[in-house]
N, C-alpha and C positions, 0 to 999 in steps of 0.2 A: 576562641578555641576553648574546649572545655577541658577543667584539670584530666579528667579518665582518660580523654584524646592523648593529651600531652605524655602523659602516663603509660599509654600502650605503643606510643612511637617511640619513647626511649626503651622500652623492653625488646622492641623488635631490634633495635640499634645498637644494643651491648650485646644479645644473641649472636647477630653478626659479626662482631668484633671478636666473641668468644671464638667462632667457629674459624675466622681466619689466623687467631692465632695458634689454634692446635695445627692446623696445616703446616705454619711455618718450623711448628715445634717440629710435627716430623718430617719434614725436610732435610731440616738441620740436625735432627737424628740420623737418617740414613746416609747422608755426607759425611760422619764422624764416626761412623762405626767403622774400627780399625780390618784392614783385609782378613780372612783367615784361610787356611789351605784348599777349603771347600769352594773358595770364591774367585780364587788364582785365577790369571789370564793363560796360564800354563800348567799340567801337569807334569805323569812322568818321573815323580821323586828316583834320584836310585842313589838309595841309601846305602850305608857301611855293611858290607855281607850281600848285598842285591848282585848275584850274574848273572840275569837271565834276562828275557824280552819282558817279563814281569813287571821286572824293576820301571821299565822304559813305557811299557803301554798301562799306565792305572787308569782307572775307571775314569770318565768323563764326566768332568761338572758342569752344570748346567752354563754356558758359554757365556763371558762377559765379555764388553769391550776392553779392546788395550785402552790401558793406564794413561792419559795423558802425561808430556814428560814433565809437569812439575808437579807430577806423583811419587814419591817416593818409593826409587824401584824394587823390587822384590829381593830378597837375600838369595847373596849371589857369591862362589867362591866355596862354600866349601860342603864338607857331604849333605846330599838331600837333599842340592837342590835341582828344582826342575829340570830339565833340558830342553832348551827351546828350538821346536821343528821352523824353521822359514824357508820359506818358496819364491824363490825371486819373481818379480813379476811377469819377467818376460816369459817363464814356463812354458809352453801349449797345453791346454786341457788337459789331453792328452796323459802327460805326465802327472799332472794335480791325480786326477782318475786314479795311477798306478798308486801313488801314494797315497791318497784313500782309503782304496780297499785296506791298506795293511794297518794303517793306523784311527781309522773312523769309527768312531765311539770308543777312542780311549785317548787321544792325544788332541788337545787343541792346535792346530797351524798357523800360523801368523805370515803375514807377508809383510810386515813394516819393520823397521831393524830395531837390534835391540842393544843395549849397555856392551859396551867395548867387553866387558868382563864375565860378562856372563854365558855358562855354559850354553852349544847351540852350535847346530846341524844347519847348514847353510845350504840348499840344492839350488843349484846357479848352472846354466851356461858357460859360464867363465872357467877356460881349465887353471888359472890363478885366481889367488885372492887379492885384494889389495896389497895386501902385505908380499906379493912375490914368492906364497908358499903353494905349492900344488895342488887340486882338488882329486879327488878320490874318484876314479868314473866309476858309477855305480848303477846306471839307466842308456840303454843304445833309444834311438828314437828312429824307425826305419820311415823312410818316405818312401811313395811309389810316385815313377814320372808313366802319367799318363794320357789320352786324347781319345777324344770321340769314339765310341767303337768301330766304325767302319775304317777304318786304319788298313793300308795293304802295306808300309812298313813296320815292322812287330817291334822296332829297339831303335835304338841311339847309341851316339857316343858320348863319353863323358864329357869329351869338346862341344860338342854340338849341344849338351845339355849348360854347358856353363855359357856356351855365346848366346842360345834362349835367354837365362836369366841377364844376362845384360843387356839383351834386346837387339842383337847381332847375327842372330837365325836365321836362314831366309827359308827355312821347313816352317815354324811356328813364327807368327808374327805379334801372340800375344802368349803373356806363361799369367797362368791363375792359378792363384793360391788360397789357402783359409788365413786372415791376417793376423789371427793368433797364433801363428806358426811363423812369421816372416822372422822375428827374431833365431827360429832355432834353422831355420834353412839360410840363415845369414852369416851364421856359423862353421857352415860347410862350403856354400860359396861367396861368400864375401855381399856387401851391400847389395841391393836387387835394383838393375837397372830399369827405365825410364817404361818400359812393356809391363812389367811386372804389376798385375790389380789385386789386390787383396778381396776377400768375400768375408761376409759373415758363416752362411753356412754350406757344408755337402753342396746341398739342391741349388744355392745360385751358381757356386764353382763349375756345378754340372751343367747347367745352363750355358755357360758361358763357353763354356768347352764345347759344345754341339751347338757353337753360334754360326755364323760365315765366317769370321776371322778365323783363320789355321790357329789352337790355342791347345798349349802343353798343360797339362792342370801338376801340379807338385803337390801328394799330399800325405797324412799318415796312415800308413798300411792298414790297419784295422780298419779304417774308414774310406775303403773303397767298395766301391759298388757297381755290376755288371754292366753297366750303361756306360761305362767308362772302356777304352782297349789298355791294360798296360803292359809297357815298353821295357823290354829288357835292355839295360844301361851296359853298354861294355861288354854282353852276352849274360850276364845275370839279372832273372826276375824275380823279385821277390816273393810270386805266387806261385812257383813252382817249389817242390819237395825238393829234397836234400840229395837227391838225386843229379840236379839240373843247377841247385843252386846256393851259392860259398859267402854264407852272411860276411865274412874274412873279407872276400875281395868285392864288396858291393859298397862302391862309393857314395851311396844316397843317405848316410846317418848321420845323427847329430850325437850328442853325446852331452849326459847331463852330470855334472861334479859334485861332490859332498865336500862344502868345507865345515871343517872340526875343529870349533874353538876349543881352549883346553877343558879338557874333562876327565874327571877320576878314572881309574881304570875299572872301576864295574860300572863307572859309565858306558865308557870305550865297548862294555863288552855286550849291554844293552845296545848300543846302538850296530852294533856288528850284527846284533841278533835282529834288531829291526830290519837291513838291510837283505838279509841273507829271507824275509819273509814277502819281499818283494819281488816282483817280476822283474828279470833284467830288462827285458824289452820289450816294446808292442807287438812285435813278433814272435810268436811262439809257436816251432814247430812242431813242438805237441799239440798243437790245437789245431794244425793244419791237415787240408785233406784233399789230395789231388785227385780227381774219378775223370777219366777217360771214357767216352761214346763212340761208336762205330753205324755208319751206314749198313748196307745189305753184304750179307756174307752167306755166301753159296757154294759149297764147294762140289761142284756137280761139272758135266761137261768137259767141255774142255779146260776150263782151271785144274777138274779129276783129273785131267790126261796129263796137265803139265805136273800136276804132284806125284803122277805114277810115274813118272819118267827123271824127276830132278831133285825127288826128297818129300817125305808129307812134311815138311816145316815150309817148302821153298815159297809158298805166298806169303809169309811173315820174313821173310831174311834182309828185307829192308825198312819197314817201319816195326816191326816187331820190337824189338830193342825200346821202341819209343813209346810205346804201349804199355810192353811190362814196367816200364819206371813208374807209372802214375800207380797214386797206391789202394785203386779198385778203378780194374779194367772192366767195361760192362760190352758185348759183344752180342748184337743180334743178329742169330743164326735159322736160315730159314728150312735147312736141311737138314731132315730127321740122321743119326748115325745109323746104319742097318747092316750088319753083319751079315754077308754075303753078297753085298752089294757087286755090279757092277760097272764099271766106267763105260756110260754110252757117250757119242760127241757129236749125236743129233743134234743140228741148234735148232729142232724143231720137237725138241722131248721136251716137255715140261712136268712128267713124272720124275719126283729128285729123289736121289738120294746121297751120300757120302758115308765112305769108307770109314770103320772105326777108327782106322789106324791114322784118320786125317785130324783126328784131334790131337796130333803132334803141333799141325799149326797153332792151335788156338793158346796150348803150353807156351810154347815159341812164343806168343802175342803176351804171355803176363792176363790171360785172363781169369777174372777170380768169379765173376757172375753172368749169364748169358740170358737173350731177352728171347722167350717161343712167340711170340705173335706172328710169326709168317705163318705164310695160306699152304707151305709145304709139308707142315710136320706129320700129317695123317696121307701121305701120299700113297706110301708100302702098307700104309693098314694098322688096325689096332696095335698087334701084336708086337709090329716094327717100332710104331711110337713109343709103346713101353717100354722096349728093349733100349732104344735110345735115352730115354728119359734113367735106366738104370746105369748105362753109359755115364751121364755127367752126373746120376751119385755118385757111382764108383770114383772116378774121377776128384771129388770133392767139390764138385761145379753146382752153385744153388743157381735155381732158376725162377722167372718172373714171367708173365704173361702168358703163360700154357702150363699145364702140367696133365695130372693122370685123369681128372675130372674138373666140372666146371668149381668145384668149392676150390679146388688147387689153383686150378688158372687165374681165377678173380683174387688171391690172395696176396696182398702186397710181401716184400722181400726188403726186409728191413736189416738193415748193416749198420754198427757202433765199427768208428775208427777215429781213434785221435779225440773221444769227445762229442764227435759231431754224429748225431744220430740221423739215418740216412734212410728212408724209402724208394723202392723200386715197382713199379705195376704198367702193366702194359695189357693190350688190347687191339682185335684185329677187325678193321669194318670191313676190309674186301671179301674176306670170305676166299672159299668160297663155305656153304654151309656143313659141308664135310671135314671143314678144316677144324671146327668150332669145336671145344671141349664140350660134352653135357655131362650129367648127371653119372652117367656111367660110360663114358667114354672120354679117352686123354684128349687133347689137341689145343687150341689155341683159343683163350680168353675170346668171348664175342664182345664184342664193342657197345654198351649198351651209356651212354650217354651219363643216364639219370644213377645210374650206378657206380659208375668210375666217380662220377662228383660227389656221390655221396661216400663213397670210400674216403676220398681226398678229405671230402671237410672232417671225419672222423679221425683221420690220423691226424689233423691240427689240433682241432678242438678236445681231442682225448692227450696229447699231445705224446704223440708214440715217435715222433720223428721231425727233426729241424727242420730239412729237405726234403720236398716231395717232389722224385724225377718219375713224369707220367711220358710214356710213347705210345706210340699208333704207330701199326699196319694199315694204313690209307687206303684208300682208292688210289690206282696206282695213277702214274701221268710223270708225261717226259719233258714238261715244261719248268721252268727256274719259277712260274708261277705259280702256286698253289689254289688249289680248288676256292672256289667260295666256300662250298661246306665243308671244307675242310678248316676255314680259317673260321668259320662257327665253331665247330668244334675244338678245334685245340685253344678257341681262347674262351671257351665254356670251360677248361680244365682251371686254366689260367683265373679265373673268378671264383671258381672253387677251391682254390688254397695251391695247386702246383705249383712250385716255384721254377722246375724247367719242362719245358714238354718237348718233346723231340718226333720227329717224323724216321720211322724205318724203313716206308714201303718207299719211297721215289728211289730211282737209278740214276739219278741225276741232285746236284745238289741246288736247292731252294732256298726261297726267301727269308729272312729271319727279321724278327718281331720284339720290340719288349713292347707288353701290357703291365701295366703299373708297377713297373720298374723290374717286371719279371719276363724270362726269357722264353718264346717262342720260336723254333727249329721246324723250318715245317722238311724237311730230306735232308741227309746226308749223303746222298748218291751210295755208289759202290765202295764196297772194302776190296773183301777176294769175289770175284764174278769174272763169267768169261764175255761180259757185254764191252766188245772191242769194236764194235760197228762204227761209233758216231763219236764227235770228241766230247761232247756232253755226257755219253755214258761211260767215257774213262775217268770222268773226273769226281772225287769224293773230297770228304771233308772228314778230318779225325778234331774232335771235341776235344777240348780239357776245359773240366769248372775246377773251382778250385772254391772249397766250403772253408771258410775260418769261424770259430767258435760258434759253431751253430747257423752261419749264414753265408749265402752264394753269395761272393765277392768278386768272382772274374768268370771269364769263358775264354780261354784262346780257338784260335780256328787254324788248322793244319790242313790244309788243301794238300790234296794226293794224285797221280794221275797215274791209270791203270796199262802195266805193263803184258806183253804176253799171254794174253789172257788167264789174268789173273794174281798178279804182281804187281802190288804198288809201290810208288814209290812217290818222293818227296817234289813236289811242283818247283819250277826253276823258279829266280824271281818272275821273269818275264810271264811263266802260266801261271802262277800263283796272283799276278794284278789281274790278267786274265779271271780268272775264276770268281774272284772274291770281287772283280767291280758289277759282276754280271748278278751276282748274291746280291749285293748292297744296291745297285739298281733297281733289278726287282722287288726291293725293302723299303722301295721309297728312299733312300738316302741320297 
């Protein structure tokens, strides 16, 4: 080997020697460099004179790992220092979520425990601490008990619900839950017996539920979804409004505790203010919104004869009541109002009309919106249709799927309530062509396919509305079966962005549908009509969806069956399994 060889292998060899030992230099720098405020595991200072939520949310430092513990822990004990948020584990999302939103991006959380002494907010399950001192409720956690939607019993008892979770039911043979949640429903009814399966998410709970096994699903309100029926516990559901239903006396909650190690008093008042920026619960009836649908309503005939003789209210005197509770009644009405009208009880006139004086009923019903796609409105004539149309202004009645021209009729009817922004359009393929609104003439929206869908995908994609509820005036038909092209169409809406589509024209109620997890109605039979001939045409269906924070989460189904011609009223149970197996047969279930 030549000396220059020898000479250039030792230069490369101290190069390297040099290079690893600067690595270790800063190693051993960054392990010695003492913590500073900037790099806490914790923020939150609230210092001497801090009362505010100020004090409690400071800005967020870039997140490090907890301190191993023979780290010497952070000063603890007296003013300015942190306060440390911890989330027991057993939590449900759910909760973590609530307490996010208030404190993300300004509060680090920790779920590992921390130094007996040190200031910290403990949110636990546990209504004690270890120590035997009380925790603070400061979070409700509501579950909904629910199953498959084709359901002909609508509730349970609290009995029945606690013999399911121990696997003692003979209605459910299995209860499915989300298993990040079995801690806080174990809370409420004690260990879950030997039935009880846990899911990772929604979609397999759901699954499981609409398996063969009879299967109760348990879960949290905000995370239910239409594909699901739920059961009101004891007589209260939790997707019904405040009307129907006493957060008080609904036994399906958990309840989440604050323990509060010692802390200064503008601690104390920091974290009051944290607290008080918090949602109490996943339920929130402000953000809830119950909207009510109706089948065909005719006040003509003989229903006319029974309102001129018994009261303009008298077809609303038994479900009425149930109508105006929901908090937007929508009513499609196929009979223009015409001042001068008069009661014929031909059951062979099919020229309609009704008495002004009969929108007493529709008051009566809690109606706040009314759908024109019947083939009736242009019956008595231009003149009558406007006059009616000036009827539900006067009135304060907005309408959808007909108006004074075709720009009116095709224009959606958008409603804010509670949050939840809400679309209405509607559309009539029967016809007849005289029914149809144009250009300069009122009447009923024409059904044009390529148009409705592109209205829908507009109101998404512009984002003018959460829910879009589309209906159809069909072709009519007396069967529980719906048309072929009818089930083209209404699940052409369904791919274009609706989230519910409903059918007005059948006189009998039909099959229902969800497409990608959204709902299709193809009838609701009769409201008020004097169709008493067959038992099919006495029987209807009153809707309830119920929208939370921007999304359809439930559907209930209220079977009705038509009295006197003209009078509904409530299905016994016996017609009511009647009705609704005949619906869910024909749905394929």
């Amino acid at each position: 080997m030549s000396n220059t060889s020898l000479a250039r292998k030792l230069t490369v060899l101290a190069s390297a020697l040099m290079i690893l030992a600067g690595i270790a230099l800063a190693i051993w720098s960054l392990t010695h460099i003492p913590h500073t405020p900037g790099n806490r595991p914790v923020q939150a200072a609230a210092g001497p004179g801090d009362d505010g939520l100020a004090a409690l949310l400071a800005p967020r430092a870039t997140p490090t790992a907890t301190p191993p513990a023979s780290s010497p822990p952070a000063t603890v004990a007296r003013e300015g220092t942190p306060i440390v948020l911890v989330l027991d584990p057993a939590l449900p999302p759910t909760v973590r979520s609530a307490v996010d939103q208030v404190v993300s991006g300004y509060v680090n959380v920790l779920t590992t425990t921390v130094p007996a002494d040190t200031p910290s907010v403990t949110l636990s399950l546990e209504p004690e601490a270890s120590d035997g001192t009380a925790g603070r409720p400061i979070y409700r956690l509501f579950f909904a008990a629910a199953t498959r939607f084709d359901v002909v019993e609508p509730d349970i008892t609290w009995a029945e619900l606690e013999a399911a979770w121990q696997g003692e039911d003979e209605r459910f043979q299995a209860v499915a839950v989300l298993t990040q949640t079995i801690p806080a429903l174990s809370q409420i009814l004690a260990g879950p017996g030997p039935t009880v399966q846990g899911y990772a998410t929604v979609e397999q709970l759901r699954e499981a539920t609409w398996g063969s096994t009879p299967t109760l699903a348990l879960l949290p309100f905000e995370l239910l979804e239409p594909r699901l029926a739920v059961l009101a516990v004891d007589g209260q559901n939790p997707v019904e409004n405040a009307h129907h239903f006493d957060p008080e006396a609904y036994p399906l909650v958990a309840t989440v505790y604050a323990h509060i190690h010692p802390v200064t008093p503008a601690q104390g008042r920091a974290i009051d203010a944290l607290f008080a920026q918090m949602a109490p619960a996943n339920r929130d009836p402000d953000r809830l919104t119950v909207v009510a649908m109706t089948g065909v309503t005719a006040m003509t005939r003989l229903t006319a004869a029974q309102m001129d003789r018994y009261g303009y209210d008298w077809p609303a005197a038994i479900v009425g009541p149930e109508l105006a509770s929901a908090d937007i009644t929508a009513i499609s009405n196929e009979v223009p109002f015409v001042p001068g009208c008069e009661t014929n009880t031909d059951l062979d006139n099919l020229v309609f009309c009704s008495k002004p004086e009969y929108m007493e009923a529709l008051t009566a019903s809690g109606v706040d919106i009314v759908g024109l796609t019947g083939n009736h409105q242009n019956d008595y004539g231009v003149e009558a249709a406007l006059q009616s149309l000036a009827i539900y202004a006067e009135a304060g009645l907005p309408v959808y799927g007909g108006g004074e021209n075709r720009e009116a009729a095709f224009a959606p009817l958008y409603i804010e309530h509670n949050g939840n922004r809400l679309a209405f359009l509607g559309a009539n393929s029967y016809g007849p062509p005289s029914a149809w609104a144009t250009d300069s003439r009122p009447g009923s929206a024409p059904f044009d396919l390529n148009i409705m869908s592109a209205t829908i995908r507009n109101i998404k994609e512009q984002g003018r509305a959460d829910v879009v509820f589309a209906e159809l005036q069909y072709q009519e038909s007396y069967d529980v079966q719906p048309l072929w092209e009818q089930r083209q169409d209404f699940s052409a809406l369904v791919r274009a962005g609706a989230d519910v589509v409903t059918g007005v024209q059948s006189h009998v109620p039909q099959a229902i549908q969800f497409l990608n997890g959204r709902l299709i109605l193809y009838g609701l039979g009769n409201l008020f009509f004097d169709q008493m001939w067959s038992e099919t045409t006495r029987q209807g269906l009153i809707v309830k969806h119920t929208i939370y924070q921007g999304r359809h989460i439930s559907t209930r189904l209220l079977p009705t069956v038509l009295e006197d011609y003209g009078q509904p009223r409530w299905a016994t149970p016996e017609e009511r399994e009647v009705i609704l197996q005949r619906v869910f047969t024909a749905s394929g279930w």
